[in-house]
N, C-alpha and C positions, 0 to 999 in steps of 0.2 A: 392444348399443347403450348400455347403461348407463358400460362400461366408458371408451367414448369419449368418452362426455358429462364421467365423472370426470374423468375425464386434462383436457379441454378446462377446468373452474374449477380444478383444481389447476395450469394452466399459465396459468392468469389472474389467480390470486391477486394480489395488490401484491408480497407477500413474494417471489417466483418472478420477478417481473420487475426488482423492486429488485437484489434477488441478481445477475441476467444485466447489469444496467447494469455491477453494480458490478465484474464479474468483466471484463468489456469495458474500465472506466476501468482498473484495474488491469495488465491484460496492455498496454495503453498507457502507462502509470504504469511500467510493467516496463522499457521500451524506452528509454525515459527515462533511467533511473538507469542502465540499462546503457550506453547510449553514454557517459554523465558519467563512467562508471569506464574505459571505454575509449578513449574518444576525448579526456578532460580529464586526469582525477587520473593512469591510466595512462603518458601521452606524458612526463607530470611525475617520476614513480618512476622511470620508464629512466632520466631525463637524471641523475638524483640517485644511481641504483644504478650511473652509469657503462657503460651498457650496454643489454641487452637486456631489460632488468628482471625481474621472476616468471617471465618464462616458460620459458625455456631454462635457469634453475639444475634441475639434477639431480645424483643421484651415481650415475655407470654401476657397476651390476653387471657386465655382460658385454657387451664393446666388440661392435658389429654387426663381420659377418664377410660378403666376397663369397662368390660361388660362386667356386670354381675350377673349372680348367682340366680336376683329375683324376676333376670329378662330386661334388664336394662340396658340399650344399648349403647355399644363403644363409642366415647366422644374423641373426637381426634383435636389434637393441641392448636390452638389459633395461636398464632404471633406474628408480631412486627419482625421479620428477618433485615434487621436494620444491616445486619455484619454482610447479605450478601451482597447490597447496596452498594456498600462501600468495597465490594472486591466486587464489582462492577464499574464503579467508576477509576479505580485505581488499571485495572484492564483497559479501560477506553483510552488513558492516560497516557500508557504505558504506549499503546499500538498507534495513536493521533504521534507519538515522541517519536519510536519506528518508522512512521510514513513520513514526516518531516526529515529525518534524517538522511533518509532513504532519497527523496526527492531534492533535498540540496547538493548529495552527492552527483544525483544525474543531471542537477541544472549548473554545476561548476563543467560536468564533462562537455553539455552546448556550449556553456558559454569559450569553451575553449577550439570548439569546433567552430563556433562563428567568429571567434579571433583571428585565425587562420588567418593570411593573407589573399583576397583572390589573385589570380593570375594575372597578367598583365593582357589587356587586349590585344588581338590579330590587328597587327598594323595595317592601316587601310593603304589601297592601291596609288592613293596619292603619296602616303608617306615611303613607302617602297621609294616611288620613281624619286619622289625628294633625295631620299636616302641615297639610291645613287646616281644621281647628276653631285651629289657633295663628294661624295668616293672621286667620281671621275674628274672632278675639278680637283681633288686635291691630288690625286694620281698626275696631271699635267705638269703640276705645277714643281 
C-alpha cells in the first residue's frame, strides 16, 4: 500500500508535472521547427541547389542490379547518402537557432520579473512608536 501511495506524491509533485507540460510544449515546439525546415527553408535550398536539394545527392558505391532472367538475384544500390547528412545537420541548426531564440526571449521576460522592485518592508514595532512620538511632537509644537 505504501508503495502506491509513494508513486501517487511522487507523480504529484509540481516538479513531475512541470516537467510532463514541458516535454508536451516541446514535442509541439518539435513540429513546428520541423515543418519550417521542411515545408519553408527546405522548398528554398532546392530551388537555390537547382534541384532536388539534400536529399537525393549521394555517391554510389554499387549501382542496384535487377534480378535476371538466369536467377540472379536483385542487388540493391549501396551509397554514401552524403545530401541527407547535410539536411540533418542543417535541421539540428535550424531547431539549436529556435531553442535559443526561444529561451532568450523567456530569460529577457525573468529578467524583467526580477527587476521589479520588491516592496518595501513592514515597519517594525519600534519604527511605528518612533514614527509617532515624531507626529506627536511635531503636533505640540
Amino acid at each position: 500500500m505504501s508503495f502506491i501511495k509513494d508513486f501517487k506524491e511522487f507523480a504529484m509533485k509540481g516538479n513531475i508535472i512541470d516537467m510532463a507540460v514541458g516535454v508536451i510544449i516541446g514535442g509541439a515546439f518539435g513540429k513546428i521547427v520541423s515543418s519550417l525546415v521542411n515545408d519553408i527553408i527546405m522548398p528554398c535550398v532546392t530551388v537555390a541547389t537547382g534541384g532536388d536539394g539534400f536529399k537525393n545527392m549521394k555517391y554510389v558505391i554499387t549501382a542496384a542490379q535487377e534480378a535476371t532472367a538466369e536467377g540472379q538475384a536483385a542487388i540493391e544500390e549501396v551509397a554514401i547518402n552524403y545530401g541527407l547528412f547535410i539536411q540533418n545537420i542543417v535541421d539540428f541548426f535550424i531547431i539549436a537557432l529556435s531553442i535559443f531564440v526561444a529561451l532568450r526571449v523567456i530569460m529577457k521576460f525573468k529578467k524583467k520579473e526580477e527587476e521589479a522592485p520588491a516592496p518595501d518592508p513592514e515597519p517594525t514595532k519600534e519604527e511605528i512608536l518612533l514614527t509617532e512620538i515624531r507626529d506627536l511632537l511635531k503636533n505640540k509644537q
